[in-house]
KENUTOR-93660 format. One record per residue (C-alpha): residue number from 1; chain; y, z, x. Coordinates in pm, whole numbers, plus 50000, padded with zeros to 5 digits. Layout:
   pos   unit       y       z       x
   NUM      A       Y       Z       X
...
//
This chain:
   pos   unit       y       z       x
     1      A   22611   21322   47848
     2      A   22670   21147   48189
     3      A   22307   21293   48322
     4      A   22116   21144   48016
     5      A   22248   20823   48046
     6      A   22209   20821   48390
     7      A   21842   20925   48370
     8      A   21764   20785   48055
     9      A   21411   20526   48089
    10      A   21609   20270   47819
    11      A   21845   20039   47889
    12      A   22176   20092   47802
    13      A   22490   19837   47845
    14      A   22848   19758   47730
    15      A   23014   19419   47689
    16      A   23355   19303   47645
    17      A   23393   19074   47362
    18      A   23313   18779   47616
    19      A   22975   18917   47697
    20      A   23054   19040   48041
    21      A   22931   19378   48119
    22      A   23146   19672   48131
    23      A   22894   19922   48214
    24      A   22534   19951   48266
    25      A   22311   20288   48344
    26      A   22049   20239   48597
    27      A   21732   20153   48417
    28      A   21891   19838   48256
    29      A   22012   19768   48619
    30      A   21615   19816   48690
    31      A   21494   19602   48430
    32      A   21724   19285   48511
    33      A   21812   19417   48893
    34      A   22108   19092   48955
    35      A   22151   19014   48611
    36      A   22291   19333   48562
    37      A   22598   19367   48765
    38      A   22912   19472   48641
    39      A   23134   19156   48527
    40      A   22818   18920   48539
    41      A   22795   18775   48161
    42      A   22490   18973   47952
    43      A   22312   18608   47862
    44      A   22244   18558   48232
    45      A   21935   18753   48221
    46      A   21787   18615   47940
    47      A   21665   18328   47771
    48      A   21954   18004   47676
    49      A   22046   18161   47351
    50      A   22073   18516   47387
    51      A   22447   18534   47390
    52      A   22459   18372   47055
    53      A   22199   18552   46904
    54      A   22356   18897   47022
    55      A   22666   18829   46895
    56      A   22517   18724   46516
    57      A   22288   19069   46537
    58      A   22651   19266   46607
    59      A   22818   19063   46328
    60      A   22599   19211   46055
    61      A   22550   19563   46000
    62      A   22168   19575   45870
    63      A   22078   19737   46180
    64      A   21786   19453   46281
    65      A   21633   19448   46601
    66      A   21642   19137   46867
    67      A   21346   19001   47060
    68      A   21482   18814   47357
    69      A   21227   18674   47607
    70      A   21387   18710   48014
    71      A   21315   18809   48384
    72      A   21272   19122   48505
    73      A   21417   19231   48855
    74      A   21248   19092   49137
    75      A   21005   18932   48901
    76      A   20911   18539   48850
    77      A   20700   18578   48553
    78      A   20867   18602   48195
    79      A   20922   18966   48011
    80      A   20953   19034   47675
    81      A   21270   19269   47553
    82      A   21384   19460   47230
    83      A   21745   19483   47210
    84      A   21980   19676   46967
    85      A   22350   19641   46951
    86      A   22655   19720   46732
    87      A   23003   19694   46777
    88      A   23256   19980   46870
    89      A   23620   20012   46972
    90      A   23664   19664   47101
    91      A   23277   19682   47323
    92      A   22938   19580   47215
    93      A   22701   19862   47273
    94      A   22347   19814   47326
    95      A   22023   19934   47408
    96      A   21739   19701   47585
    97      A   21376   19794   47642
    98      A   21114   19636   47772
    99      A   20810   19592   47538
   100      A   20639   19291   47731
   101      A   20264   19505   47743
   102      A   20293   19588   47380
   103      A   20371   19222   47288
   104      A   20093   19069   47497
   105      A   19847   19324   47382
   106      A   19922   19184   46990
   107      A   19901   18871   47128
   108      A   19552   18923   47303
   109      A   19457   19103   46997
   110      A   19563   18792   46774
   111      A   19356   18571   47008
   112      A   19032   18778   46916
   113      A   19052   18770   46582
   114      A   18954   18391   46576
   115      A   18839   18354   46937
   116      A   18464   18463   47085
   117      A   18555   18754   47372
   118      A   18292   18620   47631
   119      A   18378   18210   47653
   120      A   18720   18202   47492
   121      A   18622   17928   47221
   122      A   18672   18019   46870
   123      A   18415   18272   46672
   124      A   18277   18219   46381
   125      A   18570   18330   46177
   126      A   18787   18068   46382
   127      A   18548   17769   46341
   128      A   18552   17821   45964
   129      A   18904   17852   45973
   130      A   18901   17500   46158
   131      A   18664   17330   45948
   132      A   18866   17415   45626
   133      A   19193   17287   45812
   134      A   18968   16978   45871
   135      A   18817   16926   45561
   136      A   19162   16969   45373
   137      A   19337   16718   45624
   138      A   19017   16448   45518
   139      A   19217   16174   45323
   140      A   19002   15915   45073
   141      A   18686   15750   45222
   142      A   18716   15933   45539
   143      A   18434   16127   45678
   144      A   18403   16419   45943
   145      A   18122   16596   46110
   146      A   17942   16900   46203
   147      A   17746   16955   46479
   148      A   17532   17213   46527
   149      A   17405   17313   46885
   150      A   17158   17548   47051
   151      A   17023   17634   47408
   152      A   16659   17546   47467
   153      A   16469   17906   47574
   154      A   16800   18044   47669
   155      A   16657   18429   47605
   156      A   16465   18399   47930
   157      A   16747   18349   48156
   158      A   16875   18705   47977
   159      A   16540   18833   47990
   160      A   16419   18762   48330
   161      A   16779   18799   48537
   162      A   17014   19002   48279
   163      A   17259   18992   48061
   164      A   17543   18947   48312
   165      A   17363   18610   48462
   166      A   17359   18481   48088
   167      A   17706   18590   48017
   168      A   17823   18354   48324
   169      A   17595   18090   48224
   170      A   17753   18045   47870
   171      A   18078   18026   48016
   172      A   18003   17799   48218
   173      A   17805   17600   47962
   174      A   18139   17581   47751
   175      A   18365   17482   47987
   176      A   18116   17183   48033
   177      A   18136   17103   47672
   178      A   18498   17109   47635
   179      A   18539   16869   47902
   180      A   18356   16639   47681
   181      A   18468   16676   47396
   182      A   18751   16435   47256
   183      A   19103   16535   47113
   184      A   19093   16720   46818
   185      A   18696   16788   46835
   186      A   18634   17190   46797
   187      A   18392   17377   46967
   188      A   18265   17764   46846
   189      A   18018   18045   46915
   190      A   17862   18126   46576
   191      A   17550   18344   46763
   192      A   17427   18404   47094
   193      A   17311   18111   47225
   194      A   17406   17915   46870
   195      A   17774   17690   46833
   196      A   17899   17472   46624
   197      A   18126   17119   46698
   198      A   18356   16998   46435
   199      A   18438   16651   46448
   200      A   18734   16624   46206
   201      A   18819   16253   46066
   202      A   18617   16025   46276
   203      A   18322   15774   46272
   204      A   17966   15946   46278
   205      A   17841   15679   46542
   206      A   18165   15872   46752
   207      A   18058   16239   46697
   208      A   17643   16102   46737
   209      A   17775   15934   47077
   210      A   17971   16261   47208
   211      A   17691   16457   47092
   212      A   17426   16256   47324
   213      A   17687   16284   47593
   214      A   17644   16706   47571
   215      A   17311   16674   47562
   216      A   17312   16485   47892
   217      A   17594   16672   48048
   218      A   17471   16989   47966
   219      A   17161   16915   48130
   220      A   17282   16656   48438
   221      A   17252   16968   48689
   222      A   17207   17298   48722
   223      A   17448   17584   48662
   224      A   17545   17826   48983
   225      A   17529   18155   48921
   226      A   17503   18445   49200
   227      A   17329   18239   49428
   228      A   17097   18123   49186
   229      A   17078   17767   49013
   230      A   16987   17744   48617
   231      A   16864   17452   48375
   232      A   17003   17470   48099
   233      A   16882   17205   47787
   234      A   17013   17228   47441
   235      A   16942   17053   47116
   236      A   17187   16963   46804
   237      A   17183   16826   46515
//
């Protein structure tokens, strides 16, 4: 018993009633390295709340699960935890593991569902999704706007220098859009070289202005791409 908890890659702890630890085996003393000292209080490696939220999970007896967000040992960036608990003989015991890839991989998965891989902007999925939003949020005598926008001759620079020049040159192209753009306005990839610009709730002269502003920022200079300089042009309507 002593050897498996001792060698044992989850996290296992017991608290006094006060949240102080009792006893901790050595990959929970990994996880939260000086958070995890005997007599230091169990919240202390976690997020403000923990303690309270521990302490409602050990109060019920559905056997739930607790996502706590903290700091792993050594670490400055934040970690992601699953912790089970239950009370016995006077001690809460508990079991902590850290699931922080598994929760960003949802996460990144999540993002791509909506969002276009290459530039980060939404898809075409996520701009639909943002032009209902917009169109259900238009109140009487209101009026919003779609733009549509495309690349003049953009299949050359893919043609004539490769994929992996055009790929940088759309990223770079968005970012220069974005900065643009106003708050609230939408931008998203609907086909290669083909996006779309909602303009929820505002004046038409406002989206025609911002419009001519892409137009000329899109075109003011050339983008830099491995040593080589690119004109880009584009067109919407």
């Amino acid at each position: 018993m002593r050897s498996t908890y001792e060698a044992i890659p989850i996290g296992l702890f017991s608290l006094d009633e006060q949240g102080r630890i009792v006893q901790a085996n050595p990959a929970y003393k990994k996880m939260l390295g000086r958070n995890a000292a005997e007599s230091a209080h169990w919240g202390g490696g976690f997020e403000a709340d923990a303690w309270v939220r521990l302490k409602a999970l050990v109060n019920t007896s559905s056997g739930e699960e607790l996502e706590l967000k903290g700091y792993g040992s050594g670490e400055g960036r934040q970690r992601n935890f699953l912790v089970k608990a239950t009370r016995e003989k006077g001690r809460i015991e508990g079991s902590l593991q850290d699931i922080t890839m598994r929760v960003e991989a949802n996460a990144k998965l999540r993002f791509l569902v909506d969002h276009d891989p290459l530039t980060g902007i939404f898809n075409r999925r996520g701009i639909e999704k943002a032009f209902d939003a917009a169109n259900l949020s238009l109140v009487d005598c209101k009026a919003m706007a779609l733009a549509y926008l495309d690349l003049d001759r953009f299949k050359l620079i893919n043609d004539l220098f490769g994929h992996v020049a055009g790929d940088m040159v759309l990223r770079h192209v968005c970012k220069r859009i974005n900065k643009i753009l106003l708050e609230g306005q939408v931008l998203g990839r609907i086909g290669g070289d083909e996006f779309v610009i909602i303009f929820p709730g505002g004046a038409i002269e406002l989206a025609a202005e911002v419009c001519r502003n892409i137009i000329e920022g899109i075109s003011a200079e050339p983008f830099a791409v491995g040593g080589r300089a690119f004109q880009v042009k584009c067109s919407i309507g």
